[in-house]
C-alpha positions as CSV (number, residue, x, y, z in Angstrom):
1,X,78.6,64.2,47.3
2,X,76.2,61.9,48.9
3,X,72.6,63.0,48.4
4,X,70.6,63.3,52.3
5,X,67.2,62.8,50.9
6,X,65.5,61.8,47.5
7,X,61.8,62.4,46.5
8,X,60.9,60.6,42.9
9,X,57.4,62.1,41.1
10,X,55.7,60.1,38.1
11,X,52.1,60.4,36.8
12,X,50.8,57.4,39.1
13,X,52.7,59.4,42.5
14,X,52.7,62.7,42.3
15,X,52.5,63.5,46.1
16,X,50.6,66.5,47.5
17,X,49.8,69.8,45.9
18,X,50.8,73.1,47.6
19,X,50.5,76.0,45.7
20,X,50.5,74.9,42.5
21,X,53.7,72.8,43.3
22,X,53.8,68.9,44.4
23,X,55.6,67.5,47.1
24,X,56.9,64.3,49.1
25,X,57.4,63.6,52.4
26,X,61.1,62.3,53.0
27,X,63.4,61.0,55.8
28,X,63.3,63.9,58.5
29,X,66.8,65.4,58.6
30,X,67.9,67.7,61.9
31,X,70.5,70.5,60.8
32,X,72.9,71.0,63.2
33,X,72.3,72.4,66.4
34,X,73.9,76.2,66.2
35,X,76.2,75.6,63.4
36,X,75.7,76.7,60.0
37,X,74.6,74.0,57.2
38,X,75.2,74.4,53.4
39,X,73.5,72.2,50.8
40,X,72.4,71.8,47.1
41,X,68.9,71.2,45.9
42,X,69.1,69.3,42.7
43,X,65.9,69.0,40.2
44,X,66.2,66.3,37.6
45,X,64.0,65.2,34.9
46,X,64.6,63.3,31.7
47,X,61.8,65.5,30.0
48,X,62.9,68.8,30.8
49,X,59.5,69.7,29.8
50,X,58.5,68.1,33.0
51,X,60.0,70.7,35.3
52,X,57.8,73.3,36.1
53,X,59.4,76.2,36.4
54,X,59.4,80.1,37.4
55,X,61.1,83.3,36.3
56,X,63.0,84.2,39.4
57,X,63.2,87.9,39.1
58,X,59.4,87.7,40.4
59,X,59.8,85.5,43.6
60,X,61.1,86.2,46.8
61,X,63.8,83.6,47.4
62,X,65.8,85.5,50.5
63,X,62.5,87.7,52.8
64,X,64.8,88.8,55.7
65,X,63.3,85.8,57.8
66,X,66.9,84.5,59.3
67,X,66.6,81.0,58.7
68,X,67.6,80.1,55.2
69,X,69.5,81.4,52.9
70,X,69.5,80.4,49.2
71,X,71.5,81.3,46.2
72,X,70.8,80.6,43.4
73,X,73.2,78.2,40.5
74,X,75.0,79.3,37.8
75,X,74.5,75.6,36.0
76,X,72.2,74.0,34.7
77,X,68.7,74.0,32.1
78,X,65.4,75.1,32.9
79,X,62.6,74.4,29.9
80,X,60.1,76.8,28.6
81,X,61.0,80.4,26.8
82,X,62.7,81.5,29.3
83,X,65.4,84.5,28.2
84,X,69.1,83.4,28.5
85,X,70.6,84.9,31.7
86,X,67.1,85.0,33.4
87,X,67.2,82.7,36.3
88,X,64.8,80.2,37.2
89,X,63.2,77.9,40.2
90,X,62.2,74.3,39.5
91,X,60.3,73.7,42.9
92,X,60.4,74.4,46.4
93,X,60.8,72.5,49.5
94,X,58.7,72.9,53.0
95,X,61.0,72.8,56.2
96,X,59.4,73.0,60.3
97,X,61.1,75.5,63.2
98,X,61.6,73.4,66.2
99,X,62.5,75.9,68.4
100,X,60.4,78.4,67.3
101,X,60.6,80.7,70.3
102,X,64.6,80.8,70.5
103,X,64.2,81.7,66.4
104,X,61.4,84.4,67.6
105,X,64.1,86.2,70.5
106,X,66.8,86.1,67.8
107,X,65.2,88.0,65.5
108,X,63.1,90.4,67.8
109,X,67.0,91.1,69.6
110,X,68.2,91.8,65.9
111,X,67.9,96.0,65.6
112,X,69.5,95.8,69.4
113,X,72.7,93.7,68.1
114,X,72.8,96.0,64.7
115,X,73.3,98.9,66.7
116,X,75.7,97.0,69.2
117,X,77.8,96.0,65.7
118,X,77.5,100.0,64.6
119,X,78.5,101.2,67.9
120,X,81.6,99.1,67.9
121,X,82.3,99.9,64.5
122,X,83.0,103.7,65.4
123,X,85.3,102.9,68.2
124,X,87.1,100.8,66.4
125,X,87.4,103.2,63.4
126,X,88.1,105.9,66.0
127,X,91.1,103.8,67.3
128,X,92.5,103.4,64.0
129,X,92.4,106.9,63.4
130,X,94.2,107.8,66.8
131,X,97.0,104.9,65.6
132,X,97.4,106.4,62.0
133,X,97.7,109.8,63.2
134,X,100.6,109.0,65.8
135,X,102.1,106.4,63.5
136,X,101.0,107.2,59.7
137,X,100.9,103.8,59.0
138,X,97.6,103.0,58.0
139,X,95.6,103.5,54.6
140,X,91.6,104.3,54.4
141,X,90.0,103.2,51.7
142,X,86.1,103.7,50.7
143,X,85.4,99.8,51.0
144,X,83.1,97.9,53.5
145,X,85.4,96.1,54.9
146,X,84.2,92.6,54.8
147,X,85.7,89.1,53.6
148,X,83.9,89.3,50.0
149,X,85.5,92.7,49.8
150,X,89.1,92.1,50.3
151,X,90.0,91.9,46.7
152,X,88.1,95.6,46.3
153,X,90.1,96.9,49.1
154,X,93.4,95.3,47.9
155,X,92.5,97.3,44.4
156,X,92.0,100.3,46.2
157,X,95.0,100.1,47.9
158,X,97.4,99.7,44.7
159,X,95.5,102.6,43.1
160,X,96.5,105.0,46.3
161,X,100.3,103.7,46.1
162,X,100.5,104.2,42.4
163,X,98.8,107.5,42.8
164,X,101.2,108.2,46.0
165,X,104.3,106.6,46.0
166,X,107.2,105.7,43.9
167,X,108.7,102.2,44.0
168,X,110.3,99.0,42.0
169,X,108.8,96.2,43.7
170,X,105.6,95.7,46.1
171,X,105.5,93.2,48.7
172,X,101.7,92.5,49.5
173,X,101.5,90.0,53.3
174,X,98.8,90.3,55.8
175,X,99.0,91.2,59.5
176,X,99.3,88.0,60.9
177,X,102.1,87.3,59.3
178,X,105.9,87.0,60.2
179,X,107.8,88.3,57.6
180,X,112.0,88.7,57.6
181,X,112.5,91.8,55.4
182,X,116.2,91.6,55.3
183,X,116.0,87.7,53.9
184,X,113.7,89.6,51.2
185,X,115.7,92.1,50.4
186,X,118.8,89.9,50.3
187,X,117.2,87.3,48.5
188,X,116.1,90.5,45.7
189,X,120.2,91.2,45.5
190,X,121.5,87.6,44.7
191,X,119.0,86.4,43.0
192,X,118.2,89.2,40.7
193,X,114.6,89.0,41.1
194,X,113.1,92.0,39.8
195,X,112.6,93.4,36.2
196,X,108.9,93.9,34.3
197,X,105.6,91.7,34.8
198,X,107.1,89.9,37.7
199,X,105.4,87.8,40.7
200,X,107.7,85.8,43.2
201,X,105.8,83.9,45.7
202,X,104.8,80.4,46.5
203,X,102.5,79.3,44.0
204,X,99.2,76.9,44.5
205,X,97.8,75.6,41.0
206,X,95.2,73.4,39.9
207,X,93.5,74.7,42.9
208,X,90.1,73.6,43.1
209,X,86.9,75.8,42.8
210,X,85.0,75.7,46.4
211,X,81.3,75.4,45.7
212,X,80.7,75.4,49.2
213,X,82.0,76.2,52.6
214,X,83.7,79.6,54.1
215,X,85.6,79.3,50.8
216,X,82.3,79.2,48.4
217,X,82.5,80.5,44.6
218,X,79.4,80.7,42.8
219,X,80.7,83.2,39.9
220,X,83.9,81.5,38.8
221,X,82.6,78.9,36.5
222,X,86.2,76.6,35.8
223,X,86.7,73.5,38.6
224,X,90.1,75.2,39.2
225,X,91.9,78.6,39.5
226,X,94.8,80.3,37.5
227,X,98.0,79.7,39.7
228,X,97.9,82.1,42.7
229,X,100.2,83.0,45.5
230,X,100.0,82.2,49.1
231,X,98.5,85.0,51.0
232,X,101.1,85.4,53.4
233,X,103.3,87.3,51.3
234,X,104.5,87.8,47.8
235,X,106.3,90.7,45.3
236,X,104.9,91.9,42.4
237,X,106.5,94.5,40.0
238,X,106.0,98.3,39.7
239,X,104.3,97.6,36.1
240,X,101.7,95.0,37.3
241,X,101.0,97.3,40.1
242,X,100.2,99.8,37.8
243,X,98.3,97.4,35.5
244,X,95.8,96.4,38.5
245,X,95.3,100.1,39.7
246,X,94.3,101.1,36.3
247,X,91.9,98.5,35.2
248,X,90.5,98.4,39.3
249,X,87.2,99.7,37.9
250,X,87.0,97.0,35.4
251,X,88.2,93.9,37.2
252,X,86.0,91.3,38.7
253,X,86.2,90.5,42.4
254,X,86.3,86.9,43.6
255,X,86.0,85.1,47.1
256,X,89.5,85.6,47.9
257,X,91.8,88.1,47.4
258,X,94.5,85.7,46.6
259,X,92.4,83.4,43.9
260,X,91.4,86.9,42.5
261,X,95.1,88.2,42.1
262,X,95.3,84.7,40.3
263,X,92.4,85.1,37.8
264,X,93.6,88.8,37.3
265,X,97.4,88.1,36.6
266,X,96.3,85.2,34.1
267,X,95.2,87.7,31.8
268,X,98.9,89.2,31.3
269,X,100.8,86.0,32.2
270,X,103.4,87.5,34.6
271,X,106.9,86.0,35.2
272,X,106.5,83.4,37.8
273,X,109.0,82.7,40.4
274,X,108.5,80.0,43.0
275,X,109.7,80.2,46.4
276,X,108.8,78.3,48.8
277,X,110.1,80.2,51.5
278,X,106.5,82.1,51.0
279,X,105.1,79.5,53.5
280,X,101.4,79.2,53.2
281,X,100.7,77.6,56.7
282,X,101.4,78.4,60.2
283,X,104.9,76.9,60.4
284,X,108.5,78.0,61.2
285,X,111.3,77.0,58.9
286,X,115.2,78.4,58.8
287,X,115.5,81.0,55.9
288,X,111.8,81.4,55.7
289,X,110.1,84.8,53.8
290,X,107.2,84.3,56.0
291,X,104.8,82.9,58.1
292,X,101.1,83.4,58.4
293,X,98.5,83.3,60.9
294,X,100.3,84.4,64.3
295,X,98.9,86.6,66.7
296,X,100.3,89.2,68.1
297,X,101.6,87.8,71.1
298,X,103.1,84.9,68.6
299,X,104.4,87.5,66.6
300,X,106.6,89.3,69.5
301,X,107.6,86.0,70.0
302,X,109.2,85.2,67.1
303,X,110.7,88.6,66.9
304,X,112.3,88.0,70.1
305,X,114.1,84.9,69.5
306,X,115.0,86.4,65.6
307,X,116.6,89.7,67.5
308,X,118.1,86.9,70.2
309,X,120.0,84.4,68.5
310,X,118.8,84.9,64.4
311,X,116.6,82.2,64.2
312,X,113.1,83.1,65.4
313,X,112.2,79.2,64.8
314,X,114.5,77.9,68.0
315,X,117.1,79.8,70.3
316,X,119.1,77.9,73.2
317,X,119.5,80.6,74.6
318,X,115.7,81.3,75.1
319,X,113.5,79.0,77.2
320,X,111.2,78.0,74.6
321,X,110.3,78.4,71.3
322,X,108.1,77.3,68.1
């Protein structure tokens, strides 16, 4: 990655002091209007000793203010006696508001737009409620339900079925998904795929660690995951099932839930079987398991050329298609 801006100290230029810390002026840089911005400050030194640094667990690195955010690396080597597993700062940078008063409204108009978020919270839980008691389709489980926290509800979720149910095999997909439950369940009969610590899906592997981005990990120190299945849809066995619910409390959540199922299932080396039929983007292909990231609308679509003529991918007998 291609640095933005550099700032070089030495004995004979050490810039201005600021609270005990020096700095440089450098190239002025403009975030992006409106859009979210993700970087990496990067201290080097060829005397460590040179680095002055700061226990962390005594400075305020995220107030509440709204503008920055900063997490701090899992990598890297701070000088001084510092305790390993105690995190440190290097230095600091200074940054200007331009539009201070837009900044200003935002966060004066925050408590309004929490309880806006809280308000439509509790109709939409009230809604689901109304749908799972006519329908009894739908599992509550005690999990914020937030991106970060898919993994946690998808452990929660295999606990209840083991706890509740009886079964073979699991399929696991997601809502937007297409998925042809008879070409599953055929597929099961002729190709024998069942039996003990067993995954059938569509495999990614060597899949590289995000540092940055919707997709960031921070905790997972390897460049690349275990093998993982597409999200879309996969089959795991009754054993493995029982495997995750039991060690739930134990295991370690991850961006994703699909990289976590990954890092989880490397630890008892399931039986892999690759399908590509699992697709992992939004396309249509004959014979396909599924298909992810449809709407609704897209969804009754598909279903209405697969109920039509078989193949929800094309119908001649429909006016259009996918």
């Amino acid at each position: 990655q291609e640095a933005l801006f550099v700032a070089r100290f030495s004995p004979p230029s050490c810039g201005v002091q600021v609270n005990r810390l020096w700095y440089k002026p450098v190239e002025q840089f403009i975030l992006p209007e409106k859009k979210s911005f993700e970087g990496t400050i990067v201290w080097e030194s060829q005397d460590l000793q040179g680095l002055v640094s700061r226990n962390l667990h005594k400075v305020t690195v995220n107030d509440g203010g709204g503008v920055l955010r900063v997490i701090t690396a899992g990598e890297g080597a701070l000088p001084h006696e510092f305790m390993e597993g105690v995190e440190g700062v290097a230095g600091g940078f200074i940054y200007t508001i331009q539009e201070g008063d837009a900044l200003l409204q935002n966060l004066h108009s925050r408590p309004r737009r929490l309880l806006d978020h809280i308000s439509n919270l509790h109709r939409e839980d009230a809604l689901l409620r109304e749908e799972s008691s006519v329908y009894d389709d739908i599992v509550f489980v005690d999990v914020v339900d937030t991106y970060r926290n898919v993994p946690a509800k998808l452990l929660n979720f295999y606990r209840w079925t083991v706890e509740t149910t009886s079964f073979d095999l699991l399929l696991k997909t997601d809502d937007d998904c297409y998925i042809d439950l008879e070409a599953v369940f055929n597929r099961i009969a002729h190709k024998n795929l069942d039996g003990p610590n067993f995954w059938w899906g569509n495999f990614r592997l060597n899949w590289a660690v995000d540092r940055t981005g919707k997709w960031q990990e921070l905790e997972y120190p390897s460049p690349a995951y275990p093998a993982f299945a597409c999200g879309s849809g996969y089959v795991i066995s009754r054993d493995i099932v029982h495997w995750l619910a039991g060690n739930a409390g134990r295991l370690k959540t991850y961006q994703g839930e699909d990289v976590s199922m990954g890092i989880w299932m490397a630890a008892i080396g399931p039986t892999r079987h690759q399908d590509g039929l699992w697709l992992c983007e939004k396309t249509c292909e004959p014979g396909m398991l599924s298909s992810p990231q449809y709407s609704p609308q897209e969804l009754a679509q598909l279903w209405q050329l697969k109920e039509l003529c078989g193949d929800p991918c094309q119908c001649e007998a429909a006016a259009g298609g996918f």
